[in-house]
C-alpha positions in Angstrom: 85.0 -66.2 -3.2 82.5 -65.4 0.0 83.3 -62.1 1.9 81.8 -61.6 5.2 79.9 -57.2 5.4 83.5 -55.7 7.2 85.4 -57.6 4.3 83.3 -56.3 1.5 83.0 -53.1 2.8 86.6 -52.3 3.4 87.4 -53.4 -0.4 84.6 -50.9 -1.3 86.4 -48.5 0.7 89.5 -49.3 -0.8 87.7 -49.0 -4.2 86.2 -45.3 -3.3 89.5 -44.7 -2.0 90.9 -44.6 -5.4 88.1 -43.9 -7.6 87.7 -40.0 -6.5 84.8 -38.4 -8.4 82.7 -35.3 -8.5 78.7 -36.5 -8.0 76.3 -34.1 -7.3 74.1 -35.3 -4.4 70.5 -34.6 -4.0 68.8 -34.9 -0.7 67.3 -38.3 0.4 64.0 -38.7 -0.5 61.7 -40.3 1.2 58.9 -41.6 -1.4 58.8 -40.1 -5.0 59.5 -37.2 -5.7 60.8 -35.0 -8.9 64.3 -34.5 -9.5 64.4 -32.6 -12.5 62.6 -31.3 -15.4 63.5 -29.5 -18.7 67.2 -30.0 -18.8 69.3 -30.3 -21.7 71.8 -33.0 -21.4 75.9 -31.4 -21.3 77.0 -30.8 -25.1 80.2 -30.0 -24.4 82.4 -30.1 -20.8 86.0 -29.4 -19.8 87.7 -32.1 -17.5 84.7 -34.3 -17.4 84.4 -37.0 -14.9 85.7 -40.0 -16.3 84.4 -43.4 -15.4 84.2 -47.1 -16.2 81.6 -49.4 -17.1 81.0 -53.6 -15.7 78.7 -55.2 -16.9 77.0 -57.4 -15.0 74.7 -60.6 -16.7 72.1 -60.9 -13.7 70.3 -64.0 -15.8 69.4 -64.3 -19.5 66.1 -65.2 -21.5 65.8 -67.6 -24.4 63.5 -65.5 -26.6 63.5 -64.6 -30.4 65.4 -62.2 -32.8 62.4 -60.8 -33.8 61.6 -59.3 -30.0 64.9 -57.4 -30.5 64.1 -56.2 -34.2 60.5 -54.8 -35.9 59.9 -57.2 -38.6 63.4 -59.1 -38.7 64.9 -62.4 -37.7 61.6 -64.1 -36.7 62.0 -67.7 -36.6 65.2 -67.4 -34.7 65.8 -68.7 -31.1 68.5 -66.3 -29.7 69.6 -65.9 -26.0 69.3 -62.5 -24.6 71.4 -61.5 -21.1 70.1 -59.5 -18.5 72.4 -56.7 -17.3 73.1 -54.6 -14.6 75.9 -52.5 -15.6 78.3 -51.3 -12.3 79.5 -47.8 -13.4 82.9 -46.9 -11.5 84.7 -43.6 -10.9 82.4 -41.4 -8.2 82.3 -41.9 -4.6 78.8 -43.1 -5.4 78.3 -46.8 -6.1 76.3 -46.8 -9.0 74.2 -49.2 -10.9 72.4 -49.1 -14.6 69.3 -51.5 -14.0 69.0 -54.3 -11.3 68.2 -57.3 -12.9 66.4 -60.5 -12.2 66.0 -62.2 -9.1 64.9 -65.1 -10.1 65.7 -67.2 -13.4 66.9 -71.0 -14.6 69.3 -70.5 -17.4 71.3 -73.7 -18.6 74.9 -74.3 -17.9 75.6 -74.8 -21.2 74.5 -71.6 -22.0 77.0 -69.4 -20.2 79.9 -71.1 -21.4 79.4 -71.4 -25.1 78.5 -67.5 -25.0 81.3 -66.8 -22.7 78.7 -65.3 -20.3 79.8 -65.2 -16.2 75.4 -65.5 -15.3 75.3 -64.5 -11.3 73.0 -63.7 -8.9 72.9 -60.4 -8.0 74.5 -60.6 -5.1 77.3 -63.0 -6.2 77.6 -60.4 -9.3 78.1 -57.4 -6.4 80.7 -59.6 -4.3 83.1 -59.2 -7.3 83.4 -56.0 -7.0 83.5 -56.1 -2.9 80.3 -54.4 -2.8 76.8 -55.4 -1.1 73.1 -54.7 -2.5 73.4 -52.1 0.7 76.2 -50.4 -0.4 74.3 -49.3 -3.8 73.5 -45.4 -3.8 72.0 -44.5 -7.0 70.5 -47.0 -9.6 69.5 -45.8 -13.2 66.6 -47.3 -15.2 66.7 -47.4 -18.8 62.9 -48.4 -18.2 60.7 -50.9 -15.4 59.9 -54.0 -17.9 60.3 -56.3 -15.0 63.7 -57.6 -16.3 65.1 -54.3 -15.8 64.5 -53.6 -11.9 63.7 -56.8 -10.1 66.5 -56.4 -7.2 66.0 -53.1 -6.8 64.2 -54.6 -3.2 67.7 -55.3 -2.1 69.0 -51.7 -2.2 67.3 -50.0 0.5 69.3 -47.4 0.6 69.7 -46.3 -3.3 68.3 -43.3 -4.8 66.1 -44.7 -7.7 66.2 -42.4 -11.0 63.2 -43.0 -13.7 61.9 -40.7 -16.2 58.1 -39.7 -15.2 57.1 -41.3 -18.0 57.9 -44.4 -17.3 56.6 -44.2 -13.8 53.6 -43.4 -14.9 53.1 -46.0 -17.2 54.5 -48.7 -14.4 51.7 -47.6 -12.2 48.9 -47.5 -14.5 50.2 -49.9 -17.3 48.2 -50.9 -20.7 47.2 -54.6 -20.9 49.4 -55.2 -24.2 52.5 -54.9 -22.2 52.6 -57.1 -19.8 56.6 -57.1 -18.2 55.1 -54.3 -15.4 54.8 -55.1 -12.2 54.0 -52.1 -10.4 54.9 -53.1 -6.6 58.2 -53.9 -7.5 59.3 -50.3 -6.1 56.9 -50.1 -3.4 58.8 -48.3 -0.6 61.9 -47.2 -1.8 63.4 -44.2 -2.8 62.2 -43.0 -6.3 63.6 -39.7 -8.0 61.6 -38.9 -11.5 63.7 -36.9 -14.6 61.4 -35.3 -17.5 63.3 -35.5 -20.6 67.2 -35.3 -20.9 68.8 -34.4 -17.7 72.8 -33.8 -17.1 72.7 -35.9 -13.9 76.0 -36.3 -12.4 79.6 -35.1 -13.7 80.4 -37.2 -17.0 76.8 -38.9 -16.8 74.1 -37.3 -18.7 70.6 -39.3 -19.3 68.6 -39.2 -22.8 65.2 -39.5 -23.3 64.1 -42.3 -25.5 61.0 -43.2 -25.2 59.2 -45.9 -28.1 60.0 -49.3 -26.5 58.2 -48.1 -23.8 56.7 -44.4 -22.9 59.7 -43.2 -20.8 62.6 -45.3 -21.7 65.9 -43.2 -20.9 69.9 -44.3 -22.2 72.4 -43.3 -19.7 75.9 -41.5 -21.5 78.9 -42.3 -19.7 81.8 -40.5 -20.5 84.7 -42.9 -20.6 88.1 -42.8 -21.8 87.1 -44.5 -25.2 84.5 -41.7 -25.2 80.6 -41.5 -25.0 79.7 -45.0 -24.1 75.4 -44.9 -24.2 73.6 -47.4 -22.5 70.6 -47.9 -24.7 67.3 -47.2 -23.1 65.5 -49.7 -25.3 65.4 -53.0 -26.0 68.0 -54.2 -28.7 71.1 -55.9 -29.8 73.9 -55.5 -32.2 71.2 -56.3 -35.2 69.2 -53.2 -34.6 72.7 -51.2 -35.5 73.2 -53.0 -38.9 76.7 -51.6 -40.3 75.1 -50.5 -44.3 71.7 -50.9 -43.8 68.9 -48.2 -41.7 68.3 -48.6 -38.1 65.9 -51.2 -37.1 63.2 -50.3 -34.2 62.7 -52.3 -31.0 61.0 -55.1 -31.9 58.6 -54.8 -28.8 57.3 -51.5 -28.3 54.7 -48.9 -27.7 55.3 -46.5 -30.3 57.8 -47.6 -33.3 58.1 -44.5 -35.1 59.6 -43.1 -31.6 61.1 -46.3 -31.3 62.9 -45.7 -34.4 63.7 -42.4 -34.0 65.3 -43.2 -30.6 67.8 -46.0 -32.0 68.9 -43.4 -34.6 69.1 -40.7 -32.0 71.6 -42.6 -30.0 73.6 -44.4 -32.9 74.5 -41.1 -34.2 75.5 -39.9 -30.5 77.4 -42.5 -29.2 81.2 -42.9 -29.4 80.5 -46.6 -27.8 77.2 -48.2 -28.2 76.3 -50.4 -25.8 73.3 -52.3 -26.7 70.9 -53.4 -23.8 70.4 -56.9 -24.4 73.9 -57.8 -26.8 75.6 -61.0 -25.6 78.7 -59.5 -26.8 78.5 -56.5 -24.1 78.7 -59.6 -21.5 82.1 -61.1 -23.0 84.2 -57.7 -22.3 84.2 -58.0 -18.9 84.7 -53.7 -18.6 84.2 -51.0 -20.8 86.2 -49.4 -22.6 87.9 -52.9 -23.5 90.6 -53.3 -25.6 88.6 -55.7 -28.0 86.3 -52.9 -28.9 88.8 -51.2 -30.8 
């Protein structure tokens, strides 16, 4: 289905229209700038902002189990998506990550994982929306895979722990998934630790994959659904055994410490790189329960 800019925008309209929410703007910024520092994520709220997650496979990797989990599954070839997760419920069009812009993933691929892979435009069109229409995107962290179409938005407020930006500009040789002009001239907002950023969406400092990773809570009508900050799938949340660390990272005790953090918050985990996360289609699902 191809929708000229009126079309999509009067479905996005439409969308608004019905999703009413309560964000809590900040003023355009033009550059980087700090948006908060030293606040504690909500514990408990009254009549919370309820919302819904898509998530969005903007290309997949073939990689192993063993970049996923510290000393497990090595040896096996597993296929990871790439998300962007669409979070609706606000006026604000809102995105968790960006993406790839660029990948070759087989057909085969898609259809024996019951994955929908799709540009990031095509994966927008869906939903009646444009790159343009985007005004916020979240980043769990800036490993390349994470933030590659953020280019497209021009006119979305990008949020980022300090952290993390930090590192992005001025990263170590033994990580190599930076590329620090990737948000050269667009809009970046930086967080310092957990910050309560919108109604219903708070965002929890992770760090151990990387120095500034962040998972974004989204409360939901299944609950806390937490986007994990780090890199991971279902295996790093085994059912009776301890959590297992990112198997890439830059600190694994924080690492660690960070999966445990969030597996003990979260009503809904919603590990960053599962393949089962692509098959629902919308969060809550049905299927999850």
């Amino acid at each position: 289905m191809t929708l000229g800019k009126q079309g999509a925008r009067s479905r996005q309209q439409e969308a608004r229209s019905e999703e009413q929410g309560a964000g809590i703007n900040v003023a355009p910024a033009q550059g980087v700038f700090i948006l908060a520092s030293g606040y504690e994520a909500k514990q408990e709220v009254t009549e919370m902002q309820e919302y819904v997650i898509y998530p969005l496979v903007i290309g997949a990797n073939e990689t192993d189990q063993g970049i996923m989990t510290y000393l497990r599954g090595y040896g096996k070839r597993i296929w990871i998506p790439i998300y962007a997760f669409l979070i609706k419920g606000a006026e604000e069009v809102i995105l968790v990550d960006t993406g790839l812009e660029q990948f070759v993933v087989p057909e085969h691929v898609g259809r024996e994982h019951g994955l929908k892979i799709q540009e990031f435009e095509e994966a927008l069109e869906d939903h009646g929306l444009r790159p343009e229409d985007i005004d916020l995107i979240i980043h769990t962290h800036l490993h390349n895979d994470h933030c590659e179409n953020d280019q497209k938005c021009p006119q979305a407020k990008i949020v980022v722990q300090k952290a993390e930006y930090d590192f992005f500009l001025n990263p170590h040789p033994i990580d190599h998934r930076y590329y620090p002009d990737l948000l050269d001239g667009l809009h970046v907002e930086l967080v310092e630790g957990d910050v309560s950023l919108r109604d219903g969406i708070d965002l929890i400092f992770t760090p151990g994959h990387t120095p500034g990773g962040q998972s974004v809570a989204v409360h939901t009508s299944g609950g806390k659904a937490i986007i994990t900050g780090f890199c991971c799938n279902a295996l790093n949340f085994p059912a009776n055994a301890p959590i297992v660390a990112s198997g890439v990272h830059t600190d694994a005790i924080a690492a660690f410490e960070s999966a445990l953090k969030i597996s003990k918050m979260a009503d809904i985990l919603i590990p960053l790189h599962d393949i089962s996360i692509g098959k629902l289609g919308i969060i809550p699902n049905v299927r999850m329960k």
